[in-house]
N, C-alpha and C positions, 0 to 999 in steps of 0.2 A: 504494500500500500504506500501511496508515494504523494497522491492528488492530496493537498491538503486542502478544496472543497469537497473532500469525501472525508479526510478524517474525523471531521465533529460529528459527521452523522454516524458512523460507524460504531464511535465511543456510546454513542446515546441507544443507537441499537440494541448494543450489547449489554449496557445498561439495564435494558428492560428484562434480562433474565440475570442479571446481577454476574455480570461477566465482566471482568476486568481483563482482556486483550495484550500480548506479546505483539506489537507491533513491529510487521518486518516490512522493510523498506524494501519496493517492487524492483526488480531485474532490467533496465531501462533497455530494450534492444528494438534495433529497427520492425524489429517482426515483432507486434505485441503478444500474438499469441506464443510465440519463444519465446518469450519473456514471463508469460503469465505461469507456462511449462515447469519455467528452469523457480519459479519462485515458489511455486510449489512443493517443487521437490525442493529446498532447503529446507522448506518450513520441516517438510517428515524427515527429512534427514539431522535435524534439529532435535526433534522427537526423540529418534532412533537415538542418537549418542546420550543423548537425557535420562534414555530406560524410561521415559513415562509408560504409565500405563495408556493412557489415551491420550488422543489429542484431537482437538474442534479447530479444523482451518478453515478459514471465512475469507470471502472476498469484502472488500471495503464500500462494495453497493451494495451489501446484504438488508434486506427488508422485511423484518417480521412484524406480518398483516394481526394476528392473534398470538403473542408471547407466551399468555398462561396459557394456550390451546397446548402448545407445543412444550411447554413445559413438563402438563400434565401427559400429553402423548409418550414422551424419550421417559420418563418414570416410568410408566404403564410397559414400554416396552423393554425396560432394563431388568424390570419386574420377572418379566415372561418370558424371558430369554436366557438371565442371566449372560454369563459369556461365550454362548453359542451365535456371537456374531462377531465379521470382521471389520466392514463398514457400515455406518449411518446416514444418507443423508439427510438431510433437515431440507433443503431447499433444492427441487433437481426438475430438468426436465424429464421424464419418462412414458415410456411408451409398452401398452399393453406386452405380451402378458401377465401380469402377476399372479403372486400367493400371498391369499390375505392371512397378516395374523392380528386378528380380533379386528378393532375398528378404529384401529392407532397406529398401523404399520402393513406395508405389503412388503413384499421379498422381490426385488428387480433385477432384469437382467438385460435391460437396455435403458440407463440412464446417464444423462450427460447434461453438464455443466458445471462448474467449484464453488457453488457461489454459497454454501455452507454446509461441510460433514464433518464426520467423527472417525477415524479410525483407532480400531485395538493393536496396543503391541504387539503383539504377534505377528501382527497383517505388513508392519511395517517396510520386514525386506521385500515381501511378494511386488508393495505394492511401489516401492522405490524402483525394483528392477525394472516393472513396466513401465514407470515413466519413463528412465534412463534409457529403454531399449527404445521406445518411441521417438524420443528427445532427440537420438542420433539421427533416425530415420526423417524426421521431421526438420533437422538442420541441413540434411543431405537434400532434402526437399520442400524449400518455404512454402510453397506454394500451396503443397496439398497437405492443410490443416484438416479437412474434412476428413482427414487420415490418419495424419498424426496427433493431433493435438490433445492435450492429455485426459480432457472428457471423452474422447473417442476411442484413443488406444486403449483406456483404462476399461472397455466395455468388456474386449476378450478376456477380462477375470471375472465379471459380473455372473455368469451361468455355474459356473467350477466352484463358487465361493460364497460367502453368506454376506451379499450386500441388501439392503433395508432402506425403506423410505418412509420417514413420519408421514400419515394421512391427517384428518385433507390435507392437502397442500396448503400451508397458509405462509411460507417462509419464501421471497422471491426475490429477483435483480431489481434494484431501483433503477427506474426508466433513466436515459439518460444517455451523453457521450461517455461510448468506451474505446479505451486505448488499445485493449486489441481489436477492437474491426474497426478503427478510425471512423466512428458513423455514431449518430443516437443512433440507442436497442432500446426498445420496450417488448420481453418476453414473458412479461408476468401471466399474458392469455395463455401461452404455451406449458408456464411451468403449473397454474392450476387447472390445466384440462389434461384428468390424466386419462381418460378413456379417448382422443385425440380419436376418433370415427372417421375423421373426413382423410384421413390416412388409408385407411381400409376399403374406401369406395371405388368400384371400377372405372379406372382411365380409358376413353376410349378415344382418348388421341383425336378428337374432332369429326372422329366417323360417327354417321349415323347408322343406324339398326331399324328394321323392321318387325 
């Protein structure tokens, strides 16, 4: 995190679940999403030499729409889980299929974006190698982020591994210019529609049918 018109909203964010924040200053590189990549992976590389047990990396546009929603969702699921998970996210885009557990969490295996999760010690090398393996690939290739970049590479663990998503969705990107797609984003439609239908519906490329 580096915008200091994002750091006071950040702090107040996080505030609202009584979170006092490790602020790491963002990876400044021509290619934001190599930048967003490689700042990631300190943050868990950070973790790793620390031996925490957990760690909550958030992006600095993080937005949570219901705080005690979520509050009471990540108890209810830490509850019923215990340590049989490796990642959390709190805020993600995802895309059907799930497995629901209870009415606080589904189990995902196509989600993508950083903008707030949890991982368990344990998960830390698995989930270090795949950024780093991606990271390479992805500096060999700026171009195709829709590839490498660390929401996407990070999917091929998603099915093998116990990643989780708090329901509903109420944690999301605040609209706005971001420095990896050099563009305002407003994804908050995406990141609370998680049944995303109009994904599923037949393309017929402009032909018509009889």
């Amino acid at each position: 995190m580096h915008r200091e018109d994002r750091k006071a909203q950040v702090i107040a964010e996080l505030a609202k679940l009584d979170i006092c924040g490790n602020r790491f200053n963002a990876v400044k590189t021509t290619n934001g999403a190599i930048g967003c990549t490689i700042s990631h992976l300190k943050c868990l590389e950070k973790a790793d030499s620390n031996n925490w047990p957990y760690v909550f990396v958030c992006e600095d546009d993080i937005l949570f729409l219901n705080p005690a929603l979520v509050r009471a969702n990540v108890n209810q699921f830490c509850a019923a889980v215990g340590d049989n998970w490796d990642v959390l996210i709190l805020g993600g885009n995802a895309v059907p299929p799930y497995q629901p557990l209870g009415n606080f969490a589904v189990r995902v295996v196509n989600c993508q974006t950083t903008t707030g999760y949890i991982v368990r010690r344990p998960f830390y090398k698995p989930l270090i190698e795949n950024i780093r393996e991606g990271l390479a690939q992805f500096m060999r290739n700026p171009e195709d982020k829709r590839q490498y970049a660390i929401d996407i590479y990070w999917k091929r663990l998603q099915a093998a591994h116990r990643w989780y998503m708090i329901v509903p969705p109420t944690v999301i990107q605040r609209e706005g210019f971001s420095d990896v797609e050099s563009r305002d984003t407003n994804y908050a439609g995406l990141m609370l529609d998680m049944q995303k239908e109009w994904l599923f519906k037949p393309q017929h490329n402009g032909l018509m049918f009889s």
